[in-house]
Backbone bond lengths (Angstrom), bond angles and torsions (degrees), N, CA, C in turn:
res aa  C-N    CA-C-N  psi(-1)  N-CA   C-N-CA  omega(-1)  CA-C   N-CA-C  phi
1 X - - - 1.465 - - 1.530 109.51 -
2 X 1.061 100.18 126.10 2.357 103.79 163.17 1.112 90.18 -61.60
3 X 1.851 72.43 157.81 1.771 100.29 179.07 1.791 94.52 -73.17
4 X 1.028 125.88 -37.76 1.617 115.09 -172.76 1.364 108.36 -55.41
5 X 1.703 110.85 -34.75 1.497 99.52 -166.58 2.031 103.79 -89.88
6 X 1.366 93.48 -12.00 1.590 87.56 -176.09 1.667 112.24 -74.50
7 X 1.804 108.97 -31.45 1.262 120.14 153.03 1.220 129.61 -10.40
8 X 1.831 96.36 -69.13 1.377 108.99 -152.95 1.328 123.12 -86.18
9 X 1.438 102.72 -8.46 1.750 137.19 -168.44 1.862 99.00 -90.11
10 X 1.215 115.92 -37.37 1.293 121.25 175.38 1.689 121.99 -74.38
11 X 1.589 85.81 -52.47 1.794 94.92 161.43 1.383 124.15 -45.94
12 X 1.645 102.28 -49.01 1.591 102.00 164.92 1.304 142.25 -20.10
13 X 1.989 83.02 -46.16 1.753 95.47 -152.26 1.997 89.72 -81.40
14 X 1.077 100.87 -45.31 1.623 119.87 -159.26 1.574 101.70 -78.99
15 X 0.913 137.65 -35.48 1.840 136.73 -172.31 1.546 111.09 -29.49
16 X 1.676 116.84 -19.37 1.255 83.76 -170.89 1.851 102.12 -104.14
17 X 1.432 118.46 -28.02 1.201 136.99 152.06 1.620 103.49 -12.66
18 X 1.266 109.48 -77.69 1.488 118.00 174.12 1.396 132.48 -60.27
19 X 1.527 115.37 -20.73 1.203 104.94 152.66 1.408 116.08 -88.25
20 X 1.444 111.69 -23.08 1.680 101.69 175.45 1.654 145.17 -89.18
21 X 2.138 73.20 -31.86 1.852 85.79 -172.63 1.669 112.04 -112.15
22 X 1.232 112.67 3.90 1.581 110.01 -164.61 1.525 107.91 -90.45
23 X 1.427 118.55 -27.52 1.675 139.56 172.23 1.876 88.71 -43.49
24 X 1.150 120.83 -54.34 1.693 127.63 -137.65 1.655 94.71 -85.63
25 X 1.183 151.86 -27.77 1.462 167.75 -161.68 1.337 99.48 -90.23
26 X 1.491 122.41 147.12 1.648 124.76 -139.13 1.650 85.98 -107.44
27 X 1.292 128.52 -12.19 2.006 116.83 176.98 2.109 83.75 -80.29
28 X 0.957 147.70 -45.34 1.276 163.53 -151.80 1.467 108.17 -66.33
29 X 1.209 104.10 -49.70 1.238 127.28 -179.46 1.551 123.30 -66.14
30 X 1.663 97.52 -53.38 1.847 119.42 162.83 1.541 97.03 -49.47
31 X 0.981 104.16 -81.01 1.712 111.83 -175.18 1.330 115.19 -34.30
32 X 1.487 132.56 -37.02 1.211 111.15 -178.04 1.974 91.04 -96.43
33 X 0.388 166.25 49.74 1.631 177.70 39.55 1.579 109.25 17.28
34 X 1.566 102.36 -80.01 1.440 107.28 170.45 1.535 145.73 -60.76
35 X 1.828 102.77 -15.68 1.366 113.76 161.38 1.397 109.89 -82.24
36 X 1.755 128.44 -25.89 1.416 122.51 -172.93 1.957 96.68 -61.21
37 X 1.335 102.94 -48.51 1.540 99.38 -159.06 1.319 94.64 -74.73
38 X 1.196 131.45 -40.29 1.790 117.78 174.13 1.349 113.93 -53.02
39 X 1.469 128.88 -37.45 1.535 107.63 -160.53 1.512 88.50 -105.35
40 X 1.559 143.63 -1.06 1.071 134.61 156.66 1.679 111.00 62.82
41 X 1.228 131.02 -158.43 1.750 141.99 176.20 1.789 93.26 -57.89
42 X 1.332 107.51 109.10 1.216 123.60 160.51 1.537 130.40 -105.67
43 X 1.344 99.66 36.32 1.776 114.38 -160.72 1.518 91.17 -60.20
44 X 1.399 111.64 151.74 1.840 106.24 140.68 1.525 94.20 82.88
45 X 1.604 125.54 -37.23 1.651 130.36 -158.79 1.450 104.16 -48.78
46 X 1.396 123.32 127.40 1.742 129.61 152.39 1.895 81.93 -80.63
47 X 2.126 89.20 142.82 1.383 84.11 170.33 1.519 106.86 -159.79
48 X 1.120 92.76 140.54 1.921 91.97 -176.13 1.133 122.89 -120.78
49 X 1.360 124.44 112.01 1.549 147.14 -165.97 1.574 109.66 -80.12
50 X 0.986 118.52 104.03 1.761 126.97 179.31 1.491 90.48 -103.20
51 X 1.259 90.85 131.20 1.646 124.44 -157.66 1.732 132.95 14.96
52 X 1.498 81.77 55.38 1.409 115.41 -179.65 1.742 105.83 -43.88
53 X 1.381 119.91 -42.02 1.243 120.06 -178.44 1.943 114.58 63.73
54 X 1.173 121.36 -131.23 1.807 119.43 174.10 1.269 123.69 -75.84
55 X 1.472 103.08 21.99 1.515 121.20 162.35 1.311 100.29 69.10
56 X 1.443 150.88 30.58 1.079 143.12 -148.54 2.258 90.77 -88.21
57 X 0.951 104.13 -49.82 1.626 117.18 174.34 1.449 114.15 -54.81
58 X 1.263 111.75 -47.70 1.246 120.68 -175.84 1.882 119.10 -60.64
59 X 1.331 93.16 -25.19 1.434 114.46 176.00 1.527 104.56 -90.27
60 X 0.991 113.83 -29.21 1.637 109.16 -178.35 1.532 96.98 -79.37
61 X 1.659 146.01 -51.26 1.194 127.27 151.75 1.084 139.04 -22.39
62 X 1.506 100.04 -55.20 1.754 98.67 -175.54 1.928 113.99 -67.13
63 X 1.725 100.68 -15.76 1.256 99.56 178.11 1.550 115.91 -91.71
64 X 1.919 122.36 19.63 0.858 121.75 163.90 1.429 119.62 -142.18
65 X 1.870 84.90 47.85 1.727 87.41 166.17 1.316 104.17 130.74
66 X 1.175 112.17 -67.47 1.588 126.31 175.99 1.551 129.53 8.74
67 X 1.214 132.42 105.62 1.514 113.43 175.39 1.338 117.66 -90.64
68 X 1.164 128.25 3.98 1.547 148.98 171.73 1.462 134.09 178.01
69 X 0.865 129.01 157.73 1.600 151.93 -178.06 1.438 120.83 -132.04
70 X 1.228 122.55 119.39 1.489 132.06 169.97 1.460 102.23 -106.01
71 X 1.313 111.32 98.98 2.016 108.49 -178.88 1.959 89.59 -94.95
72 X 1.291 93.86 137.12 1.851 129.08 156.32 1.192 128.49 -129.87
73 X 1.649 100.59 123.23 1.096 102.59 -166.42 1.622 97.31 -169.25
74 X 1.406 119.21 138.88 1.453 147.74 -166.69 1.414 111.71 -41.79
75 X 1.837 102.89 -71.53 1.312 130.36 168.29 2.040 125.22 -37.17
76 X 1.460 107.58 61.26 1.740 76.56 164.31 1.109 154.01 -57.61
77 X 1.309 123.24 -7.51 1.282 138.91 151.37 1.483 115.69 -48.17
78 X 1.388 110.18 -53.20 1.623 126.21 -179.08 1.553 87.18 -59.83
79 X 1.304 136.76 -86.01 1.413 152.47 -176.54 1.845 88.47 -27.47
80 X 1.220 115.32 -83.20 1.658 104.31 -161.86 2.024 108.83 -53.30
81 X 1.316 107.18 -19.98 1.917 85.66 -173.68 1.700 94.41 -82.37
82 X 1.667 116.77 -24.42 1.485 93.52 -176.12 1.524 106.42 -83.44
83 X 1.026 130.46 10.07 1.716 133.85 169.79 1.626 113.23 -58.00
84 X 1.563 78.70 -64.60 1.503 116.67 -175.62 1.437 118.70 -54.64
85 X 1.579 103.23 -35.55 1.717 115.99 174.01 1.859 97.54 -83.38
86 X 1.413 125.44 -36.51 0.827 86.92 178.76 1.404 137.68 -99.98
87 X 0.927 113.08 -1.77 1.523 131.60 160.81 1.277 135.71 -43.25
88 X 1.665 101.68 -17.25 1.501 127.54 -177.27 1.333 121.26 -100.42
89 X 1.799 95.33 -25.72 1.809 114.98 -170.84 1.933 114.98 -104.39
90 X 1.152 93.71 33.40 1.549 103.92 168.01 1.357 133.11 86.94
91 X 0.908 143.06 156.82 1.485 130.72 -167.37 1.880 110.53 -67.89
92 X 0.859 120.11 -7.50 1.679 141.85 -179.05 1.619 89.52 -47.00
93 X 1.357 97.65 -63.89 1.569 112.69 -159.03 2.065 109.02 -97.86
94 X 1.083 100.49 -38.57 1.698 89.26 -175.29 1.572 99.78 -94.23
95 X 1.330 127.99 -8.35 1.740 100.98 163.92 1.732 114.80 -86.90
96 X 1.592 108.82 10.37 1.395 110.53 -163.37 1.314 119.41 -139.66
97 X 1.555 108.81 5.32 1.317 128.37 172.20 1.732 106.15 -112.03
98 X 1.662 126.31 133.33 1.260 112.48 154.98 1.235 98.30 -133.35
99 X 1.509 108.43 168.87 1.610 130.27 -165.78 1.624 119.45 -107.16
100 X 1.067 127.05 106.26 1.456 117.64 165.17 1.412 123.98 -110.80
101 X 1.353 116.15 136.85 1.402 111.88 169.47 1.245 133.18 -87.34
102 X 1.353 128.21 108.72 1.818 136.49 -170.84 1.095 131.42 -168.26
103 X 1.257 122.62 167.20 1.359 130.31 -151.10 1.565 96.58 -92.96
104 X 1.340 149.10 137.65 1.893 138.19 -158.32 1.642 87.26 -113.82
105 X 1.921 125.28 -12.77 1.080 112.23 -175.99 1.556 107.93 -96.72
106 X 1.822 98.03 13.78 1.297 85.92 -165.00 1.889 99.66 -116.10
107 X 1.370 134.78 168.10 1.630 122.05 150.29 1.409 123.79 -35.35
108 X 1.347 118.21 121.48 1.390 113.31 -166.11 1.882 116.40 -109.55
109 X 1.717 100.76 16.10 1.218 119.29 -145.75 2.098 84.07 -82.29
110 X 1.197 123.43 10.22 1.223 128.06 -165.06 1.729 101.45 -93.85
111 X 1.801 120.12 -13.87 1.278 137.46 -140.70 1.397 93.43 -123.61
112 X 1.521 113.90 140.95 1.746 120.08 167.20 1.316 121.20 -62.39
113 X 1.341 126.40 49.03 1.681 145.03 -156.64 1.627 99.32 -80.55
114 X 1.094 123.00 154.91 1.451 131.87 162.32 1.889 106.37 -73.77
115 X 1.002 113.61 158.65 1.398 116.75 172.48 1.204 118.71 -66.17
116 X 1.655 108.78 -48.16 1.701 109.46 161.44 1.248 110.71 -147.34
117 X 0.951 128.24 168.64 1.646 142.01 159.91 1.108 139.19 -98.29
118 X 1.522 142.01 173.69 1.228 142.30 -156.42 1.609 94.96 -98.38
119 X 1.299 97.52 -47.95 1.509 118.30 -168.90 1.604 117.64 -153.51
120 X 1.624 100.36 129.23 1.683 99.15 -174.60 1.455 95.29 -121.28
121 X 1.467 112.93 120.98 1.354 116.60 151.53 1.720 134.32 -89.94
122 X 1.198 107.85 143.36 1.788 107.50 169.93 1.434 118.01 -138.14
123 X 0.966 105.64 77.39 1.664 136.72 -179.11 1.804 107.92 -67.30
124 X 1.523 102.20 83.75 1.965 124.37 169.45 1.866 81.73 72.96
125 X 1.534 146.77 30.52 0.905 120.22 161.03 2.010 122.21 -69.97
126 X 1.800 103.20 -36.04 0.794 117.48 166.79 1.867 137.89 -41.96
127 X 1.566 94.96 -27.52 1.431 115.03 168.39 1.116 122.91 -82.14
128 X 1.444 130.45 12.90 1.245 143.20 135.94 1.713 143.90 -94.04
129 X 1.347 115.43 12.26 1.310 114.49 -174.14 1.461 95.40 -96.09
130 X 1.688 99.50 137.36 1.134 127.56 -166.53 2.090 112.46 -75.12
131 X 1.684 97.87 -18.13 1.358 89.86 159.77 1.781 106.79 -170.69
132 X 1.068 121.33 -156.45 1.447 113.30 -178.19 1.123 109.34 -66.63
133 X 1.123 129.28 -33.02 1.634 141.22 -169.95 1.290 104.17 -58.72
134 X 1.384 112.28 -54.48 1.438 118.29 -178.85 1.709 119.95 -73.21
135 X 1.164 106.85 -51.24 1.791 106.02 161.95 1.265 118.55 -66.49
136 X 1.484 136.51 8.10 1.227 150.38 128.30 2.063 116.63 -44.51
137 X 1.207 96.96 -81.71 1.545 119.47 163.99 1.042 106.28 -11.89
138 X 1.846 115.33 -83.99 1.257 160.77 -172.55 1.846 91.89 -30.05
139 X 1.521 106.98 -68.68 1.214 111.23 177.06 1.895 131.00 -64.34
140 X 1.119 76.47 -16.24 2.038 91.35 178.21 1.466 108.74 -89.59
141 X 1.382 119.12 -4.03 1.360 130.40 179.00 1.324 111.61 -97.24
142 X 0.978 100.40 -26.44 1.675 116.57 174.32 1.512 123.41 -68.74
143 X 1.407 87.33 -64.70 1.556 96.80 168.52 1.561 121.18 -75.14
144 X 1.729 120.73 -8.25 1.503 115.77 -172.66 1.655 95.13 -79.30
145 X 1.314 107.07 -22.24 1.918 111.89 -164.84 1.308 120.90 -93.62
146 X 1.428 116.52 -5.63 1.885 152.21 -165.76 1.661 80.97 -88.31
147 X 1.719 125.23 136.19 0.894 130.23 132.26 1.598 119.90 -79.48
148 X 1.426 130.93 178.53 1.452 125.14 -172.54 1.218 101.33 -78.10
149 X 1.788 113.40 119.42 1.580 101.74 166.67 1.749 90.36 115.44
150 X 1.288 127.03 -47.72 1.733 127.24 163.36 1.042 129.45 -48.96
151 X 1.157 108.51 125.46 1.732 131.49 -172.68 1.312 117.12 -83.75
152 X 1.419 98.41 137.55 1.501 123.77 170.50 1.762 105.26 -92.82
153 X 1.593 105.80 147.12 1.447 106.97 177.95 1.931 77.24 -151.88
154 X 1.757 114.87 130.61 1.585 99.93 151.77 1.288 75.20 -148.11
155 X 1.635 94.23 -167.69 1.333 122.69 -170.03 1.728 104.97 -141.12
156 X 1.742 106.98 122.75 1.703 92.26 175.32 1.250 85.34 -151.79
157 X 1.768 102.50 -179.34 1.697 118.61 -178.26 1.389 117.45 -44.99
158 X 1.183 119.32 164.56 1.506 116.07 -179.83 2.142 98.76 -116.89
159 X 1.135 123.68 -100.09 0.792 125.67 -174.51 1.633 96.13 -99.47
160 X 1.523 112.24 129.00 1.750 101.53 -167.25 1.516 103.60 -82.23
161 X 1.216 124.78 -37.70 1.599 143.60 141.37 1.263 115.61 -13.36
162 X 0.900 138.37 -34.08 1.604 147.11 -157.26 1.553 113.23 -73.81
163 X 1.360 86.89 121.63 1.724 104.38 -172.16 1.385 109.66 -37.92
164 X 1.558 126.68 -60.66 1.406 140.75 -163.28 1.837 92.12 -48.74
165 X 1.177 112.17 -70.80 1.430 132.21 174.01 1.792 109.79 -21.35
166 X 1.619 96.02 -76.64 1.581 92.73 -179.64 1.693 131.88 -88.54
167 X 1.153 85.19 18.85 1.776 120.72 142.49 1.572 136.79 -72.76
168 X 1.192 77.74 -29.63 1.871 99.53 -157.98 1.730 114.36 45.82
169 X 1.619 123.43 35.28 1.630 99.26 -160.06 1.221 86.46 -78.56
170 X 1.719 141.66 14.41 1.553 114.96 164.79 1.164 127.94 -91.29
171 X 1.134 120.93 -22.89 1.330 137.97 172.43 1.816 113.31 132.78
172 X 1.397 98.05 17.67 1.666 109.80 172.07 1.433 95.15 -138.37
173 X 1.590 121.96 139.84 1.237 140.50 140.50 1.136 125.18 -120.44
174 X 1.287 109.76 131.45 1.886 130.30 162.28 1.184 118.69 -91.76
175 X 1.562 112.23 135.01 1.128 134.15 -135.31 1.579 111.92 -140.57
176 X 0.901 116.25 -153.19 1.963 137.96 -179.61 2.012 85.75 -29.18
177 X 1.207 98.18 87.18 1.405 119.46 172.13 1.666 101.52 -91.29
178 X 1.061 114.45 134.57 1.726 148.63 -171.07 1.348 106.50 -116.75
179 X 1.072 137.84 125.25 1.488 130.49 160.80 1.892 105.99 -112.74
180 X 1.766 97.82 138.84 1.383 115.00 -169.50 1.248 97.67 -134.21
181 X 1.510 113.06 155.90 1.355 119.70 152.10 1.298 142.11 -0.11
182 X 1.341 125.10 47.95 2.005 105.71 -146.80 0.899 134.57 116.95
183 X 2.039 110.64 -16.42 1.516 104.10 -153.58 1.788 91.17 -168.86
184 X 1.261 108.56 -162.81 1.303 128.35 139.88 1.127 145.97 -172.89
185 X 1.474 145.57 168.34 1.277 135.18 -161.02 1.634 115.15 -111.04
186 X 1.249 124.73 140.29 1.425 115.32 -169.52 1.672 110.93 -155.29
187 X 1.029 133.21 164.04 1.424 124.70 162.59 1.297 105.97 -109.71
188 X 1.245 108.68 141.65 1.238 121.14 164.36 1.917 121.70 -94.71
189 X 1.583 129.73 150.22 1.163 122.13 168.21 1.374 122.70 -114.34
190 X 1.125 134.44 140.44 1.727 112.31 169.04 1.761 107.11 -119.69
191 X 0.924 105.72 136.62 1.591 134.24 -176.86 1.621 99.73 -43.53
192 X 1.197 128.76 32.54 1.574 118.37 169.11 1.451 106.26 -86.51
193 X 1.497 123.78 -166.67 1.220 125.82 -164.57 1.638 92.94 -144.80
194 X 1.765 127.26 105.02 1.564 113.77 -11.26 1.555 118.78 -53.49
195 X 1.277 105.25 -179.19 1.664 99.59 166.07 1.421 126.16 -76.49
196 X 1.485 154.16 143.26 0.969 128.45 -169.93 1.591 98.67 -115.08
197 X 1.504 128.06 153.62 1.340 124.68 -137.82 1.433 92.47 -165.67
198 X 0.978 98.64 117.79 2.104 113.30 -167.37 1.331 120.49 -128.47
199 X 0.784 141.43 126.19 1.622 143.90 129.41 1.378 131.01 -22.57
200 X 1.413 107.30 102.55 1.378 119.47 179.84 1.204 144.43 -144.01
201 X 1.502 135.79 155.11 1.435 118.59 -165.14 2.089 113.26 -132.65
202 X 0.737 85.27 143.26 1.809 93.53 170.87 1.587 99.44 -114.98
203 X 1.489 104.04 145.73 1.865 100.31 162.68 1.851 84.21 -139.99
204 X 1.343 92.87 154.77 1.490 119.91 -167.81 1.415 97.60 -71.78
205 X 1.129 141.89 32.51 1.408 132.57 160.68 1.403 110.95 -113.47
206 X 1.388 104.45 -6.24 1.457 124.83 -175.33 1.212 92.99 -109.82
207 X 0.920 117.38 -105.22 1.914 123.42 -171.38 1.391 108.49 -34.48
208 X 1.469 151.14 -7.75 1.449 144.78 154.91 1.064 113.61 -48.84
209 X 2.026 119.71 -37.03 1.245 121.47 -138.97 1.751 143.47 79.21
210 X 1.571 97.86 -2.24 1.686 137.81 143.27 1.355 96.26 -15.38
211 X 1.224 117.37 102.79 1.757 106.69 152.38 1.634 111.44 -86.76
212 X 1.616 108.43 -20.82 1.484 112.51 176.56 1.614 119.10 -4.78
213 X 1.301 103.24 -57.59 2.103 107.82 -169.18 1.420 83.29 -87.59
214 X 1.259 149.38 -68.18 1.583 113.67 -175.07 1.543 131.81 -28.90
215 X 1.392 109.11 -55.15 1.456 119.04 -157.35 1.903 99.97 -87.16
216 X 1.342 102.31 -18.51 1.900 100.01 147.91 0.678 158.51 -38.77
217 X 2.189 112.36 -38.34 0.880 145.94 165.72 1.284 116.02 -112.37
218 X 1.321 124.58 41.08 1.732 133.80 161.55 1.718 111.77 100.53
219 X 1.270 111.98 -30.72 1.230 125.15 -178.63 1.812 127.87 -47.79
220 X 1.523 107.92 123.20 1.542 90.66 177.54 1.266 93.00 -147.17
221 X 1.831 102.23 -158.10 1.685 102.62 -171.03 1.472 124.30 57.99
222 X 1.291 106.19 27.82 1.066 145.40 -147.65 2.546 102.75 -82.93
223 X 1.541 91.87 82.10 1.442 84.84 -173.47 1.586 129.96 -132.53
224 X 1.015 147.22 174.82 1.335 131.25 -176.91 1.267 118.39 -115.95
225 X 1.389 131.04 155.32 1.692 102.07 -168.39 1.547 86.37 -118.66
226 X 1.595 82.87 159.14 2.102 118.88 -158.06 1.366 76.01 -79.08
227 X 1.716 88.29 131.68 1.754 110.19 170.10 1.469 119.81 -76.08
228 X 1.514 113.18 7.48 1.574 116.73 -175.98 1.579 100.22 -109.73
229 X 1.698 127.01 0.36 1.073 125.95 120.27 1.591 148.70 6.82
230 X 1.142 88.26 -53.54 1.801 114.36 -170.25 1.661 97.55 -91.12
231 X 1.423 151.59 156.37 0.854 161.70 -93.61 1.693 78.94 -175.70
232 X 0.985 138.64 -44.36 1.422 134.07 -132.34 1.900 81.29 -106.33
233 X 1.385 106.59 -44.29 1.769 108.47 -160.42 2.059 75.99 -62.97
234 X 1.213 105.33 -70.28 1.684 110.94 -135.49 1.822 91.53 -30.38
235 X 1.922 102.41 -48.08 1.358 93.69 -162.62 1.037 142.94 -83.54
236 X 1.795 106.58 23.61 1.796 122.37 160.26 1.547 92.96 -174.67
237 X 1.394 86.45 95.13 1.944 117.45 168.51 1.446 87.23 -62.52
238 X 0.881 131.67 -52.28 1.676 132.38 -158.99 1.780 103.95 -57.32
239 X 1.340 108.50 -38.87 2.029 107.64 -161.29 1.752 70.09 -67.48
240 X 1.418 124.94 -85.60 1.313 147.53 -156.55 1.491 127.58 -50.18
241 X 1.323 88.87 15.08 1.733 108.86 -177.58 1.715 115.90 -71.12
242 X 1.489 102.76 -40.40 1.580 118.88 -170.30 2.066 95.41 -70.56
243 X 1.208 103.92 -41.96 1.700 119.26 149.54 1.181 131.67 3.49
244 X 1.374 85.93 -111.13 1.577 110.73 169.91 1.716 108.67 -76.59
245 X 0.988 144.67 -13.24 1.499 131.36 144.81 2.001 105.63 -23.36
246 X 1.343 88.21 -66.31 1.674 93.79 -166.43 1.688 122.17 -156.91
247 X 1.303 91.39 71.34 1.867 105.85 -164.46 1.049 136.53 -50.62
248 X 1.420 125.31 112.57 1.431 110.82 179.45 1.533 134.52 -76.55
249 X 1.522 110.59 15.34 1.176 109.20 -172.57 1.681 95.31 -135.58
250 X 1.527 109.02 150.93 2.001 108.73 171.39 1.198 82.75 -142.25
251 X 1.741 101.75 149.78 1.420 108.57 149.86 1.370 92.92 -114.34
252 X 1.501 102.04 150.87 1.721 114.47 -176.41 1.478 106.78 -124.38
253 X 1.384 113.78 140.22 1.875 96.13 173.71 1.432 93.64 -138.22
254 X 1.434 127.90 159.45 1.227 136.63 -170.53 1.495 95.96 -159.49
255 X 1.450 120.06 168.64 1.385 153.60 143.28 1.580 141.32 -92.03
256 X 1.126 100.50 119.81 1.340 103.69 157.68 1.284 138.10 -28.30
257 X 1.031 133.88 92.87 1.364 129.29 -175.57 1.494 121.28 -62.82
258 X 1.346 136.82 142.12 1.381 111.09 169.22 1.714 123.08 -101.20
259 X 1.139 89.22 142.71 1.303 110.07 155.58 1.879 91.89 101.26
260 X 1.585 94.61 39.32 1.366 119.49 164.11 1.393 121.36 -119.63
């Protein structure tokens, strides 16, 4: 089986977990904290979600400004529970959210895409390419959909190694670690009920802190946002200590450069 199709077979199982139970778990929580203060006033924003999955992000945009969202993403299952969620949650979100199904490592020029965007996010999409080639891609998709001057905001692993992590005391652990060429392969779990349990990869151009493959593909301004950010860290340094020792999670946001 491909990794796309082993992907999509897992997503299956878990899609609704993730639209329901993964928000509620304390790494889940940081994260939506730390993407609010990264992507900041999103009024007016066209925005395109690479492997947006149950749109859970895409909804956190539109609730800071947003005049649209184009989510892509592999999983139809993932794609049909965020339909389904949004269809229920008001015209805010289903006249201003649409869904495509595709591969983000793959050309997406096959899809009713805007020419460019205000802002493209890829929130842990990156923690799935099956090799450099593809987290190459991943990044050329980014920047093909960036007008000059458009911002990047994602979210991916930090150190895949990382104590907090293969602990899980956040409510994610990494696990059955693989070492490859460059990189490595691991599953991750998150503390929902069942557990949901994935397939995933870091490569050391990423997890160093390498902006190298960003600034390849036009990208600069190139920064990470402060984990005291989050509302949840400032107000007990103490839970989030094992954390910030050595984090397994960054959100990174950058720009488009022009006349890239």
């Amino acid at each position: 089986m491909s990794l796309t199709k082993e992907l999509k077979e897992e997503y299956k199982e878990h899609a609704r977990a993730y639209n329901e139970e993964y928000q509620t778990i304390p790494n889940s929580i940081m994260e939506t904290q730390l993407l609010a203060s990264a992507l900041g006033d999103c009024t007016g924003h066209t925005v395109l979600d690479l492997g947006g999955g149950t749109g859970v992000r895409a909804r956190e945009v539109i609730d800071l400004g947003a005049a649209s969202v184009d989510v892509v993403d592999l999983s139809p299952d993932m794609l049909s529970a965020g339909r389904r969620t949004t269809s229920g949650a008001g015209a805010k979100y289903a006249d201003n959210i649409r869904w495509h199904e595709g591969d983000v490592s793959k050309p997406l020029s096959h899809l009713p895409l805007r020419q460019t965007y205000d802002l493209v996010m890829a929130n842990w999409v990156m923690d799935h390419a099956a090799s450099l080639a593809e987290l190459e891609a991943m990044w050329r998709n980014v920047a093909a959909y960036l007008g000059p001057g458009g911002r990047f905001v994602g979210v991916r692993s930090g150190d895949p190694y990382a104590a907090c992590a293969a602990q899980g005391k956040y409510g994610i652990r990494y696990k059955d670690w693989k070492d490859v060429p460059g990189g490595v392969f691991f599953r991750y779990e998150v503390a929902t009920v069942p557990p949901i349990d994935i397939m995933a990869s870091s490569w050391e151009v990423t997890y160093s802190g390498s902006t190298e493959m960003m600034e390849k593909v036009g990208l600069g301004e190139i920064e990470t946002e402060p984990y005291e950010n989050a509302e949840v860290v400032k107000k007990d340094l103490g839970f989030w200590e094992l954390f910030l020792e050595n984090p397994s999670m960054v959100v990174v946001k950058a720009r488009k450069l022009a006349g890239t």
